[in-house]
C-alpha positions as CSV (number, residue, x, y, z in Angstrom):
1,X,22.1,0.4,12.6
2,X,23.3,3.0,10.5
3,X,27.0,2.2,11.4
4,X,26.6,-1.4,10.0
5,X,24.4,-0.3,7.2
6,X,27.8,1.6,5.8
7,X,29.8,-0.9,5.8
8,X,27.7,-3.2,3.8
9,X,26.7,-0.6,1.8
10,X,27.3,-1.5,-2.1
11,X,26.4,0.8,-4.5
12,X,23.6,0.5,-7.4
13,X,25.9,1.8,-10.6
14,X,24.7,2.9,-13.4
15,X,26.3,0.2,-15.7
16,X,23.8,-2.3,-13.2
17,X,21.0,-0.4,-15.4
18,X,21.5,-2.6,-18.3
19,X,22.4,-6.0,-16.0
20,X,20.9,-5.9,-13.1
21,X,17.3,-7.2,-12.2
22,X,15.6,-5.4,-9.1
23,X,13.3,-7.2,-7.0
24,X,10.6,-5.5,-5.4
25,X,8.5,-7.2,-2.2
26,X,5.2,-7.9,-3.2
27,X,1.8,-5.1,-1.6
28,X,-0.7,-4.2,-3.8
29,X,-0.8,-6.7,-7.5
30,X,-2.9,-4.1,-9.5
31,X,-0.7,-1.0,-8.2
32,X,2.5,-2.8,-8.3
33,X,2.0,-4.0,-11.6
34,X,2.3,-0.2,-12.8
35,X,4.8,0.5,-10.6
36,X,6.6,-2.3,-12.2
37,X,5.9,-0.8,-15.8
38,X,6.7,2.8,-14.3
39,X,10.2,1.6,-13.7
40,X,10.0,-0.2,-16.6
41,X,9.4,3.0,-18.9
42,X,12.4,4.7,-16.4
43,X,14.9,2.1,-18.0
44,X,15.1,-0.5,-15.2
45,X,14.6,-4.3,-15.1
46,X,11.9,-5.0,-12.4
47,X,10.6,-8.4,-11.2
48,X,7.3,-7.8,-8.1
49,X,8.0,-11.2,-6.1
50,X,5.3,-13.5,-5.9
51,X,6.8,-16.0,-3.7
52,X,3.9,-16.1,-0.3
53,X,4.3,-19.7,1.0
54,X,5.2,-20.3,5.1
55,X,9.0,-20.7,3.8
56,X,9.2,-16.9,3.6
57,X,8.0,-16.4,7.2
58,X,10.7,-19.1,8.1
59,X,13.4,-16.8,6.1
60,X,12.1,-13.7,7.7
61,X,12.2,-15.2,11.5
62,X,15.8,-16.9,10.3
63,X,17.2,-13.4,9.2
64,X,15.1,-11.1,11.0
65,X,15.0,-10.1,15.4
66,X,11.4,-11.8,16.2
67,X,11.0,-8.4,18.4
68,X,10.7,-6.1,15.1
69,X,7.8,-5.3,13.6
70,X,5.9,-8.2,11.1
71,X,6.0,-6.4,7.9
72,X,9.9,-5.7,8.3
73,X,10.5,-10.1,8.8
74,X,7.5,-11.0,5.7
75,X,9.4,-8.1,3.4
76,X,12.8,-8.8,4.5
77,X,11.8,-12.5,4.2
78,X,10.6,-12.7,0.9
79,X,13.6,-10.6,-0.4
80,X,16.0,-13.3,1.3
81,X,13.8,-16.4,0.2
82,X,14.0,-15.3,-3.2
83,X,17.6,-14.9,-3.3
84,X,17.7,-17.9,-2.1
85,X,16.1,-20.0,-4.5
86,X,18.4,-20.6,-7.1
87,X,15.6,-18.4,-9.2
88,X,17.9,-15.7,-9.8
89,X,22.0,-14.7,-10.7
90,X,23.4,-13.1,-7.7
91,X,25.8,-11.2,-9.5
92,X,23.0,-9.6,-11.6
93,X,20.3,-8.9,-9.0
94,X,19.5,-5.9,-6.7
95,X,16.6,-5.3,-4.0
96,X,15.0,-2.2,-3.3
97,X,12.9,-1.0,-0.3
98,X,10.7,1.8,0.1
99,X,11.8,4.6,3.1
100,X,9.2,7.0,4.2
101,X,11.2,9.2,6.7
102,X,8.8,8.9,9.1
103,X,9.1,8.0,13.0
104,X,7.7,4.7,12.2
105,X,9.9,1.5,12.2
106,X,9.8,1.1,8.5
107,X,11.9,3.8,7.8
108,X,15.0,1.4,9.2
109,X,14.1,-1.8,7.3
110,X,16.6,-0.5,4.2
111,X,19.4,-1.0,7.6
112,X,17.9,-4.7,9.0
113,X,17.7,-6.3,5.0
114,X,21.6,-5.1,5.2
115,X,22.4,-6.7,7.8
116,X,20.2,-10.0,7.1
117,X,22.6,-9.7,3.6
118,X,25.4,-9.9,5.9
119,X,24.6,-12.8,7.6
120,X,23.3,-14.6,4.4
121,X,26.8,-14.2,3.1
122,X,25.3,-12.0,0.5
123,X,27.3,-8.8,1.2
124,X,27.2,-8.2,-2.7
125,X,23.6,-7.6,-3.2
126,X,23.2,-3.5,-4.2
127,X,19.7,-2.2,-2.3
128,X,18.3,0.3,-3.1
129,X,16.4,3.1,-1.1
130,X,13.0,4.2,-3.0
131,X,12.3,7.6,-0.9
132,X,11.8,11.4,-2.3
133,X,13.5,12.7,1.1
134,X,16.9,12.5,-0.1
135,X,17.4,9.6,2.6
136,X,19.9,7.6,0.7
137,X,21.2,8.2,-2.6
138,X,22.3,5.7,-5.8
139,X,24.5,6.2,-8.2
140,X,22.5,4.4,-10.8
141,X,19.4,4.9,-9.2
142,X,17.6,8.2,-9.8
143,X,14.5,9.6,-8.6
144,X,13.5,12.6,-10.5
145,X,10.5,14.2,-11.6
146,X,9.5,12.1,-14.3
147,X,9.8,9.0,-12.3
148,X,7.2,10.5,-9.3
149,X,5.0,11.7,-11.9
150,X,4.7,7.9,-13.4
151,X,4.2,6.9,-9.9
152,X,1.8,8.6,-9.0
153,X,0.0,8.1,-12.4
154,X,0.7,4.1,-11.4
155,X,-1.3,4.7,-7.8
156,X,-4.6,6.7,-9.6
157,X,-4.8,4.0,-12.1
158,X,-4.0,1.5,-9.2
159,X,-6.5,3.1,-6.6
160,X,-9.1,3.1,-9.7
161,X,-9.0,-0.7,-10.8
162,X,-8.9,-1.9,-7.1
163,X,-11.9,0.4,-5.9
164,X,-14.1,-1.3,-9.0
165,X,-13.2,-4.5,-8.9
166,X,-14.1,-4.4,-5.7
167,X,-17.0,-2.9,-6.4
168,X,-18.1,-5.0,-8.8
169,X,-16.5,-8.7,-8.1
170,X,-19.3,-9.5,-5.6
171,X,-22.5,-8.6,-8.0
172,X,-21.3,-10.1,-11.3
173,X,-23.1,-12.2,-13.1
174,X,-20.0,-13.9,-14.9
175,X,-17.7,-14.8,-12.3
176,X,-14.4,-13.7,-12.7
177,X,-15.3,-11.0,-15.2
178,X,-13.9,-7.6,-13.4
179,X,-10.6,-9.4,-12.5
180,X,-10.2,-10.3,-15.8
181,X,-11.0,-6.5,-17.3
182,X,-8.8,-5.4,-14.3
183,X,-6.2,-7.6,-15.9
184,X,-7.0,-6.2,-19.1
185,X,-6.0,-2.3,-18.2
186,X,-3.1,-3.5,-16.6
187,X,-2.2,-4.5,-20.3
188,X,-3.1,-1.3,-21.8
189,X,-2.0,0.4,-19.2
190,X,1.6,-0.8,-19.0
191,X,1.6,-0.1,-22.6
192,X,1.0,3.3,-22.0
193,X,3.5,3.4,-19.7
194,X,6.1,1.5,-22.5
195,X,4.8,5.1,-24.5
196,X,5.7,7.7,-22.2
197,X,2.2,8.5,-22.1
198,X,0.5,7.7,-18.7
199,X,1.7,10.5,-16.8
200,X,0.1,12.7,-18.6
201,X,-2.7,14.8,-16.8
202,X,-4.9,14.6,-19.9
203,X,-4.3,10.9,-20.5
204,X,-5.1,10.5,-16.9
205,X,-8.3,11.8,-16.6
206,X,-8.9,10.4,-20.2
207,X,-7.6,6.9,-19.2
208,X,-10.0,6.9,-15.7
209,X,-12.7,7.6,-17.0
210,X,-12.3,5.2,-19.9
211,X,-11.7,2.5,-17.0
212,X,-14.8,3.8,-15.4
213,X,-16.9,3.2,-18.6
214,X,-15.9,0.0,-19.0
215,X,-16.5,-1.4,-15.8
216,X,-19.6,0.4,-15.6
217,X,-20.8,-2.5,-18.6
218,X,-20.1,-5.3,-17.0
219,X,-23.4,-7.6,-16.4
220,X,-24.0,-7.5,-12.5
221,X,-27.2,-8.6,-10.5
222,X,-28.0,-6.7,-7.0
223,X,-28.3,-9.3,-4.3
224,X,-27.6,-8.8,-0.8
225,X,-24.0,-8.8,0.8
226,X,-22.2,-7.9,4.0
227,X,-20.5,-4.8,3.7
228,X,-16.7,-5.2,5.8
229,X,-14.1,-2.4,5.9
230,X,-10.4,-3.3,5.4
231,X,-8.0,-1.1,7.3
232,X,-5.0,-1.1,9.6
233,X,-0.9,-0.8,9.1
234,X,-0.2,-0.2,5.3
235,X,1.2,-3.4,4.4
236,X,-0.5,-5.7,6.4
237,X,-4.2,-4.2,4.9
238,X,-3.0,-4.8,2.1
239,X,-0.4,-7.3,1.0
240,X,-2.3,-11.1,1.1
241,X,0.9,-12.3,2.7
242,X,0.8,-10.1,6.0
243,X,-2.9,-10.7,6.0
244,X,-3.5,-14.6,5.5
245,X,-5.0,-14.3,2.4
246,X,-7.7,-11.9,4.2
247,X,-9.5,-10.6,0.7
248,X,-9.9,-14.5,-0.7
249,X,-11.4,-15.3,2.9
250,X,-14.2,-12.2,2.7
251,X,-15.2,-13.2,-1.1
252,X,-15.8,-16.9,0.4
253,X,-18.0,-15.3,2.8
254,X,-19.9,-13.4,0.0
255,X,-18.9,-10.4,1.8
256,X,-18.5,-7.0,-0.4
257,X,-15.4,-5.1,0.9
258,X,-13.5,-2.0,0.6
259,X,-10.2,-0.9,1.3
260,X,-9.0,2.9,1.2
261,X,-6.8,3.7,-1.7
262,X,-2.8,4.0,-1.9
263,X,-3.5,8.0,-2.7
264,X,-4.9,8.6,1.0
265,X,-1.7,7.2,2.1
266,X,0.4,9.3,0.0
267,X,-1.2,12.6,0.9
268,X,-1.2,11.9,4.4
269,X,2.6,11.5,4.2
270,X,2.8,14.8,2.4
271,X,0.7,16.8,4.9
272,X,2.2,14.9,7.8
273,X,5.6,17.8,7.3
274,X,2.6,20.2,7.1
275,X,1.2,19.5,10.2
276,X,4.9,19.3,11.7
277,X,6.2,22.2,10.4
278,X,2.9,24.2,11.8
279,X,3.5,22.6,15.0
280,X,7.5,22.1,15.5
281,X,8.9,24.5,12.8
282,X,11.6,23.4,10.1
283,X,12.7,23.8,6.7
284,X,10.2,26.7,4.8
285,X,11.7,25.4,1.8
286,X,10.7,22.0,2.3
287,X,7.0,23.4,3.3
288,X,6.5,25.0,0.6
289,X,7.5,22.4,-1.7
290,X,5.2,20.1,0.5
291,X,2.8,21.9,-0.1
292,X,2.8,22.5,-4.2
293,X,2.7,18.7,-3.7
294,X,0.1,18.2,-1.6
295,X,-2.1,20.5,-4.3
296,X,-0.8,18.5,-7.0
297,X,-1.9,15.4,-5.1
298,X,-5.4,16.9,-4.7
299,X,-5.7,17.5,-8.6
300,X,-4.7,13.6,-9.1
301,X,-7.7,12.7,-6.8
302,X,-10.3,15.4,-8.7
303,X,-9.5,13.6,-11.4
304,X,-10.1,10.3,-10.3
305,X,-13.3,11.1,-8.3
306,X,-14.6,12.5,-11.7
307,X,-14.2,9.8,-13.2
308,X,-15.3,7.5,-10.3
309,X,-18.8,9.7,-9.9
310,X,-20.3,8.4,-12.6
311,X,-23.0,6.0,-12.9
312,X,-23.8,3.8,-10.8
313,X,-20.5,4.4,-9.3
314,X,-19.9,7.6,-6.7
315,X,-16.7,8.1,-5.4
316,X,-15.6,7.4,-1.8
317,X,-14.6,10.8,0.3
318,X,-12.1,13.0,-0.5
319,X,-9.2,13.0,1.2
320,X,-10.3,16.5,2.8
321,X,-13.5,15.4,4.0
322,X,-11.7,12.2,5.5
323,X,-9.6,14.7,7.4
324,X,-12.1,16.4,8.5
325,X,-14.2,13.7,10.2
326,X,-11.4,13.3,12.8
327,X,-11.2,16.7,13.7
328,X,-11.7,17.4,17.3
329,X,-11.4,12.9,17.7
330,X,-8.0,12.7,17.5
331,X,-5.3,15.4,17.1
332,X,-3.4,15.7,13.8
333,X,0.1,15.7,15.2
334,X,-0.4,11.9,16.1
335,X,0.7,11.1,12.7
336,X,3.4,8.2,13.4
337,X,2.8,5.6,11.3
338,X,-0.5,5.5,9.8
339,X,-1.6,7.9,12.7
340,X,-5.2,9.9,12.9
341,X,-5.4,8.7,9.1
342,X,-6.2,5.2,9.9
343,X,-9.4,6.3,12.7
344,X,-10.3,8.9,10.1
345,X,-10.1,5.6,7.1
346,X,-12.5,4.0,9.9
347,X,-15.5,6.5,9.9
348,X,-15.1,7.1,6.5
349,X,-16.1,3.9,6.0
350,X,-19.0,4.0,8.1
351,X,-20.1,6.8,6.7
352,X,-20.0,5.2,3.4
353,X,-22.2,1.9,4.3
354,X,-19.1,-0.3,5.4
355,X,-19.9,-0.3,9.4
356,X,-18.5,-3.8,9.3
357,X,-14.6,-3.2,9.7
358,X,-11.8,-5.6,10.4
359,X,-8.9,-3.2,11.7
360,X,-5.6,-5.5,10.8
361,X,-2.6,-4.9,12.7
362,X,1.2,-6.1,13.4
363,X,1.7,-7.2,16.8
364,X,3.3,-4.7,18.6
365,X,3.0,-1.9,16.5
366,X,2.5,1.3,19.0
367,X,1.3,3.6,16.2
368,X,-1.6,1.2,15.1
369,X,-2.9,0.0,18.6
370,X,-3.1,3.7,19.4
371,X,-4.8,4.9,16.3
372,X,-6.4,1.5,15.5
373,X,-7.5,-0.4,18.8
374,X,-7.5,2.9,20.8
375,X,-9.9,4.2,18.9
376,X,-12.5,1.7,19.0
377,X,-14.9,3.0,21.7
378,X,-14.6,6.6,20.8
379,X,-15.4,5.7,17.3
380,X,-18.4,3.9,18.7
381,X,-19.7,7.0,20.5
382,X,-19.7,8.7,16.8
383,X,-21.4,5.6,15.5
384,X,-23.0,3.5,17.1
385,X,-23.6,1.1,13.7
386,X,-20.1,0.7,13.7
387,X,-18.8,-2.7,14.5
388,X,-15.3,-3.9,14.4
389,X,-12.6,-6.0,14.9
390,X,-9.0,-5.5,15.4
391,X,-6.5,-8.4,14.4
392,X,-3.1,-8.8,15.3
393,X,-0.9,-10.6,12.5
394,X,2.2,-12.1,13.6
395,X,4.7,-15.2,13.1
396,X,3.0,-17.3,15.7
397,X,-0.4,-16.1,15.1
398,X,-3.2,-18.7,14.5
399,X,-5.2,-18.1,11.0
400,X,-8.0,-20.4,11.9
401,X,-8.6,-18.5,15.3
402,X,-8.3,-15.0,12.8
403,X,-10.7,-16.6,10.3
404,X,-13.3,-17.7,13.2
405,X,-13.0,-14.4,15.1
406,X,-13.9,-12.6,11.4
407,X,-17.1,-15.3,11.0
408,X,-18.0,-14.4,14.6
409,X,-17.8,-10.3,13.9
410,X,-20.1,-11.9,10.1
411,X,-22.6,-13.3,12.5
412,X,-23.0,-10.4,14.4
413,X,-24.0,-8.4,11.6
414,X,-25.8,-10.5,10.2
């Protein structure tokens, strides 16, 4: 793969700056909407793709082996469909893809949308790698401090608005009305953003807590709901494409649920060369800097739980005390893919009320059915409440059988 990926290789130049739009596959809509006026602020042109319907699936299984994973055919798909549809000037648009680094799959999707370019016949499409590991480089394309620190900025903000929305969207007494304040900060936000003003740690914590305030007023009335978990491989949790629109489903079932914020993620990857370098050995250099991050990371999240523990909000568990639940469960070095972070996202949410949890996962990913699936029983034996259900989400996969298997796992706690 790497060998192809060369020669297809075309380079993001700096003068595609000022010309060039970048598309970016669709995940998270509040987060990505900052990350979108991050890049903004960093001198790109950014568009988040929004198109979700089966045609995209049919792009991705066109382009795409059937044997890799489903978030590499739904990404690479929706990069291709959009391309595709006559929306956009070929000769002024690049893509861009996120690498991790990591032992997971995802880490070679950057080489499979090159060669799906290839056999599009769209060899002159620039993509770009988004990583902080030095994986790839861009000549127009630079990821330097400034650009992280908005980033990460983008996920507080982002991990704030989706944890009270969620809170909140199931007890309001005007419905609608946190989505539409959600949609609100994204305005002021991204304005703050347009400012150069965002990344600041005192217009952080001054901005959460402001968020915090104002979702704390609007009108709600306490009625009872079913309390379900969201967890599983990154994008398919999250993104309502890999998913089958799994949020909209809950809300119709008047279910409250909660999903783990972006930041877990994050600081998981960070402590992941930790854990390696304490276990394998490597670069000292790159541990220390590792772990300066990792403490920057944990200031991020003070700030946000601050801000999150105030009334009647409390913030979910630290990422420390996420960590620590696993401990002695399942060992730390398993940390391919989402890895011991996605059983420790589990009995976090037990411990937090959420002992309904649908565990959503790609067919055939190892990492997931090992940490996910594996898991079940022995979570079980911690807690007993807990009761969930692990979904596989592929090409072929039947939503109505997904959708009855999730109102069978309703009835059960109900």
């Amino acid at each position: 793969m790497q060998e192809a990926s060369q020669t297809n290789f075309v380079p993001f130049t700096e003068e595609m700056r000022q010309t060039h739009t970048i598309l970016v596959p669709g995940m998270l809509p509040l987060h990505f909407s900052l990350l979108k006026a991050a890049l903004a602020s960093c001198g790109y042109k950014v568009e988040i793709l929004q198109n979700t319907s089966r045609e995209v699936v049919e792009t991705g299984l066109k382009y795409v082996n059937n044997d890799i994973c489903y978030p590499a055919l739904l990404v690479i798909g929706q990069l291709l469909n959009a391309l595709e549809s006559g929306k956009y000037d070929l000769q002024k648009t690049a893509l861009i893809i996120t690498q991790t680094g990591g032992g997971c799959r995802a880490s070679n999707y950057i080489y499979l949308l090159r060669k799906a370019l290839e056999k599009a016949g769209l060899t002159n499409i620039p993509v770009v790698s988004l990583n902080v590991n030095g994986l790839e480089k861009q000549p127009g394309f630079h990821v330097n401090a400034t650009m992280v620190r908005k980033f990460l900025a983008a996920v507080i903000y982002g991990d704030a608005l989706m944890y009270l929305t969620n809170k909140i969207r199931p007890y309001e007494v005007v419905q609608g009305a946190a989505d539409e304040l959600a949609q609100k900060w994204l305005g002021k936000l991204s304005d703050a953003f347009a400012s150069g003003k965002a990344q600041a740690m005192s217009n952080i914590k001054k901005l959460t807590k402001a968020i915090v305030s104002e979702f704390a007023e609007v009108p709600i009335v306490n009625r009872p709901k079913t309390k379900v978990g969201i967890v599983g491989e990154i994008y398919i949790k999250y993104a309502a494409l890999g998913n089958n629109n799994l949020e909209k489903f809950l809300q119709k079932q008047d279910c409250e649920y909660m999903l783990p914020g972006l930041l877990n993620f994050v600081m998981y990857c960070v402590d992941t060369y930790l854990t390696d370098y304490k276990l394998y050995g490597g670069s000292f250099l790159k541990y220390g800097a590792n772990k300066g991050a990792l403490w920057y990371l944990k200031h991020l999240e003070s700030i946000l739980h601050n801000a999150l523990n105030t009334a009647p909000f409390s913030a979910p568990a630290t990422y420390e005390e996420t960590k620590a639940l696993v401990k002695g469960v399942i060992g730390y070095g398993n940390n391919m893919g989402e890895g011991w972070l996605l059983t420790a996202e589990m009995l976090e949410l037990v411990h937090s009320g959420y002992t309904n949890i649908i565990c959503a996962q790609p067919f055939g990913c190892l990492p997931n059915h090992i940490a996910g699936r594996g898991m079940i029983n022995k979570i079980k034996e911690l807690a007993e409440e807990a009761n969930i259900l692990a979904i596989d989400y592929d090409a072929s996969a039947s939503k109505v059988n997904q959708e009855n298997r999730i109102k069978l796992m309703l009835a059960t706690a109900q």
